[in-house]
C-alpha positions in Angstrom: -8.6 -3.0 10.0 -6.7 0.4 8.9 -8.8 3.3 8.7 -6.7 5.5 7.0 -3.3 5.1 5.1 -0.4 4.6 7.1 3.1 7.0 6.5 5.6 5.5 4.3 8.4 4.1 5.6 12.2 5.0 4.0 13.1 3.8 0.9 15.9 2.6 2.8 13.6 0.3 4.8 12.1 -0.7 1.4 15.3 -2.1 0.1 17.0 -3.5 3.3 13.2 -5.4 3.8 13.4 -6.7 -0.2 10.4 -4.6 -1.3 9.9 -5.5 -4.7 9.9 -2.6 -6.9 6.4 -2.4 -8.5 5.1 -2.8 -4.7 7.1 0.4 -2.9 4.4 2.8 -2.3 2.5 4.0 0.6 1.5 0.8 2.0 5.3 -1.2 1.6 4.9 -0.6 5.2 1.9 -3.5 5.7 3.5 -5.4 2.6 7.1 -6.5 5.1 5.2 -8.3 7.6 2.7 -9.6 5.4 5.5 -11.1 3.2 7.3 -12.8 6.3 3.9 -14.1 7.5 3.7 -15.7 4.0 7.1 -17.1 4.3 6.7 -18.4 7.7 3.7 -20.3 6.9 4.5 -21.7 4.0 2.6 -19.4 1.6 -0.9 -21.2 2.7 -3.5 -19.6 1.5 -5.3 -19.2 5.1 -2.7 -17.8 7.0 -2.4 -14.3 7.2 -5.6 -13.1 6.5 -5.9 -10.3 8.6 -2.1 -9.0 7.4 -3.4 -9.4 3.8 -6.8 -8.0 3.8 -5.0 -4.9 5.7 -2.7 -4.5 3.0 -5.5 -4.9 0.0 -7.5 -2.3 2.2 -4.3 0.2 2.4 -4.2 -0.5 -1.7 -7.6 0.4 -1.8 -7.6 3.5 -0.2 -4.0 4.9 -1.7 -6.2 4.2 -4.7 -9.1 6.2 -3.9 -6.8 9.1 -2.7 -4.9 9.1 -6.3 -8.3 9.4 -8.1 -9.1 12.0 -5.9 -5.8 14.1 -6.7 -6.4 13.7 -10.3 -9.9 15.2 -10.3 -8.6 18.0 -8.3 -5.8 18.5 -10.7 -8.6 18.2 -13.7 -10.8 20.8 -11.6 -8.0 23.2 -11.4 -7.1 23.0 -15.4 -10.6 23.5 -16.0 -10.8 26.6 -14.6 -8.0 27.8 -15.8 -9.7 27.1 -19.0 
């Protein structure tokens, strides 16, 4: 399990790996071996479990960071206020 988000990888990397658009952010990095997993095992719904609940959790957290930024951003237009 990730603890904390991972670097993103190239946008190069993105499009040489077939990174759908909506899906290049932070955690495109967990999303390339979770896609060959899927492909490799036929797109069952049990296989790659821990690849997929790794990317969910990277999701999650990228999530948590952007609400984070916003209230900061809201914080410091308040005060300018």
């Amino acid at each position: 399990m990730i603890t904390e988000l991972p670097e993103p990888i190239s946008r190069d990397e993105m499009k040489k790996n077939n990174v759908p658009l909506p899906f290049r952010d932070r955690c495109a990095g967990l999303l390339i071996p979770l896609n060959k997993c899927r492909k490799e095992g036929w797109y069952m719904p049990w296989n790659c479990v821990e690849e997929r609940h790794d990317y969910e959790h990277c999701e999650y957290l990228d999530f948590k960071r952007r609400v984070k930024e916003l209230e900061e951003i809201k914080k410091a237009r308040d005060a300018k206020q």
